[in-house]
C-alpha positions in Angstrom: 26.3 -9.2 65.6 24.4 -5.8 64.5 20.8 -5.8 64.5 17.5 -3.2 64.8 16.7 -3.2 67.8 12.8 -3.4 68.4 10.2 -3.2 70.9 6.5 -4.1 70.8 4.1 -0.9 70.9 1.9 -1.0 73.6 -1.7 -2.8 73.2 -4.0 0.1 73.1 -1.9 1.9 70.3 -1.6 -1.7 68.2 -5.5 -1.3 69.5 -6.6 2.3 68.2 -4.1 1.2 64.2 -6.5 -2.1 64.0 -9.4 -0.4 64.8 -12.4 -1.2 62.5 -10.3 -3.6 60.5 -11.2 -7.2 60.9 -8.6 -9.5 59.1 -5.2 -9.5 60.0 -2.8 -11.4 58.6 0.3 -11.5 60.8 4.3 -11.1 59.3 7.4 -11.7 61.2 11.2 -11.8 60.8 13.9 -14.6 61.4 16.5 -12.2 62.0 16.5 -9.1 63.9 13.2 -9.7 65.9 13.7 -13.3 66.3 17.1 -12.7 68.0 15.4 -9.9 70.2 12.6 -12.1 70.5 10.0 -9.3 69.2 8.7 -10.5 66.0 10.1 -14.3 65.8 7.6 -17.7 65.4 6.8 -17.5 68.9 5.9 -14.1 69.2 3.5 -14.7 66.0 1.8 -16.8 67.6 1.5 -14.5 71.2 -0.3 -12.1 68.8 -2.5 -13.9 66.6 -3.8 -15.8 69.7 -4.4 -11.9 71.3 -6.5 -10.4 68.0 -8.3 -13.8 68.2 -9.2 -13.4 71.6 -10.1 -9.6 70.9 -12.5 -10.9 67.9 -9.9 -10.1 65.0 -10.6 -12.8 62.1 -6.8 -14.3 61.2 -6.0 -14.8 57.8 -2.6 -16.2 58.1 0.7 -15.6 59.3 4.1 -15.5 57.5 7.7 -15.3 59.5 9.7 -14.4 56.7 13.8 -15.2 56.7 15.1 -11.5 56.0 11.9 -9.1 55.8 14.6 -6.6 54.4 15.9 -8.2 51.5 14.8 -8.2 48.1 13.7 -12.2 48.1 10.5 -10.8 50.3 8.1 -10.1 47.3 8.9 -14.0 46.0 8.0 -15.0 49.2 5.0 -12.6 50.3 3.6 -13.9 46.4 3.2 -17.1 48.3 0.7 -16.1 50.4 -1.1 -14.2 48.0 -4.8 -15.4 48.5 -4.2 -15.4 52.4 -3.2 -11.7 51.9 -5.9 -10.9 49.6 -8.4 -12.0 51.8 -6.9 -9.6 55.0 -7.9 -5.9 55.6 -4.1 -5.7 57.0 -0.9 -6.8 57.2 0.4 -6.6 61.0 3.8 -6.5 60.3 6.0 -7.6 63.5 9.7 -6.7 61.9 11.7 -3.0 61.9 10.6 -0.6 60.4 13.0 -1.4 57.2 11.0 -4.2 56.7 7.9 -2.6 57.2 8.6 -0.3 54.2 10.0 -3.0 52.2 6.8 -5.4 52.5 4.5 -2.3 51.8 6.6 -2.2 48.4 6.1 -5.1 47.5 2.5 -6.4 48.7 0.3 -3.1 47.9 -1.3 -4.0 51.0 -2.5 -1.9 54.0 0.7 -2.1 56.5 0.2 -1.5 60.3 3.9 -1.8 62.2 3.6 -3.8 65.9 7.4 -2.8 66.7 8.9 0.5 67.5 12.3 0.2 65.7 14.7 1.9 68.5 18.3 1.4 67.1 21.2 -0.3 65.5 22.1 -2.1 68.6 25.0 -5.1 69.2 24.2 -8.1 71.4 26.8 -7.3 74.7 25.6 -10.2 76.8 23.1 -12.5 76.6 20.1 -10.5 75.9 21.6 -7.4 76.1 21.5 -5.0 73.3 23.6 -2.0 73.6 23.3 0.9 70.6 26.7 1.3 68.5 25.9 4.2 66.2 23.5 6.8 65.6 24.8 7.2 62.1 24.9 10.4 62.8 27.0 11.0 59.1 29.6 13.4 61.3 32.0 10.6 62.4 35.0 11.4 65.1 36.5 8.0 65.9 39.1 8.9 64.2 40.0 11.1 67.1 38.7 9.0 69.7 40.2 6.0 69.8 37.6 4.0 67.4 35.1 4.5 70.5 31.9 6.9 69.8 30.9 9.2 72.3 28.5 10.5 70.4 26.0 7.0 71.3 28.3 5.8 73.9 28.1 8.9 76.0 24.1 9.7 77.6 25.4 13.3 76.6 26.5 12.8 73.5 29.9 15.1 74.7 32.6 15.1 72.1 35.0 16.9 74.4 35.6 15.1 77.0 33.7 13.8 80.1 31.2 16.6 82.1 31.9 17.3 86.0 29.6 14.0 86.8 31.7 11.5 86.0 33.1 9.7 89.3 35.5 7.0 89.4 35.5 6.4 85.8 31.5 6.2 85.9 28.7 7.7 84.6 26.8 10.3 86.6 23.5 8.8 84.5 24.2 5.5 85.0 26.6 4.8 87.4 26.9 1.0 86.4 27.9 2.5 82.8 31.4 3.0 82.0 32.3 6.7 81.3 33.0 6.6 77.8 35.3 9.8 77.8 37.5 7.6 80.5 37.7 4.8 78.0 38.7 7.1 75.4 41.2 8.4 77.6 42.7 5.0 78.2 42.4 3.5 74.7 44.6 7.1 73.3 47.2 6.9 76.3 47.8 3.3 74.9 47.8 4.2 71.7 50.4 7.0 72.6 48.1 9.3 71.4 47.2 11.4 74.1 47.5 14.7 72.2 44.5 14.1 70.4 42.3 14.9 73.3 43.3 18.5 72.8 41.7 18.9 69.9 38.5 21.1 70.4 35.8 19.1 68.5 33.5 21.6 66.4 29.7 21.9 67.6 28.1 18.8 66.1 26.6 18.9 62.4 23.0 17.2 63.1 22.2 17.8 59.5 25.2 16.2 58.2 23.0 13.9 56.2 20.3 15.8 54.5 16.7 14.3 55.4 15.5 11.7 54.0 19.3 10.1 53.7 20.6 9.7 49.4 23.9 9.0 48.1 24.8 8.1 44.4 28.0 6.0 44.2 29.5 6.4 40.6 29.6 2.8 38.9 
């Protein structure tokens, strides 16, 4: 399953955003920061009890279903005069959502969640990053594994003099990426492919901020 990966900001920085505003009304997200437990029912209530201690006036709190879809301004309309009545909206979801509730309430939006990546659960509670969507994709000629995230280098020609034992020099409870991308082409019987000197990397493959029209 492929979700944003978040992580609260630390106290004094929620701190110094809230400064000299009073009510708060607090928003999370039954997806993405439920799952990664960073913005789910329980970690509304962690925060509202915090600004309470720390003198904030609560106005109410909302955990929406999907903050990213297009169903939040039916919802947010719901809690209209709770809203009206707050300075700010605390919003406890990715950053997506935090953009997408601004749209759609008019309301002063403070994010409580550093959105990090677009991450896969690996184990139970462990979120490992799957793609930088970069716009410049190679899997093609790596086996369907990236080595672009998967690598801490980001080396698209094959592994650097660190690697020992089919581990990383960074992290040496990490697989190598550049040894599983050796093993997945010499199963593949397609070996040859790792001769093929990748170009420099185009970091502005996708022009900033990101646009595409598809013809309809």
């Amino acid at each position: 399953m492929i979700r944003s990966i978040t992580q609260q900001k630390p106290e004094a920085e929620l701190d110094r955003l809230l400064e000299g505003l009073r009510r708060v009304f607090v928003i999370g997200c039954g997806t993405c920061t439920t799952l990664t437990q960073t913005g789910g029912a329980p970690e509304v209530a962690a925060m509202k009890e915090r600004l309470s201690q720390e003198g904030k006036l609560i106005t109410g709190d909302l955990v929406l279903a999907v903050a990213c879809d297009n169903l939040t301004g039916e919802t947010l309309a719901e809690y209209g005069d709770q809203m009206d009545q707050a300075d700010v909206l605390l919003i406890m979801t990715c950053a997506f959502g935090v953009q997408n509730i601004a749209l759609h309430s008019g309301k002063l939006v403070v994010p409580a969640l550093d959105t990090l990546f677009i991450g896969k659960e690996t184990a139970l509670g462990e979120f490992n990053e799957v793609c930088t969507q970069c716009g410049d994709c190679i899997l093609g000629e790596t086996g369907g594994i990236c080595p672009v995230t998967a690598c801490h280098k980001g080396l698209v020609n094959g592994p650097c003099g660190g690697t020992n034992n089919g581990k990383c020099e960074i992290d040496p409870d990490k697989d190598c990426v550049w040894t599983l991308i050796y093993n997945r082409l010499r199963d593949l019987g397609r070996l040859d492919a790792m001769r093929k000197l990748q170009r420099p990397r185009n970091h502005q493959a996708v022009l900033n901020p990101g646009k595409i029209r598809i013809s309809v």
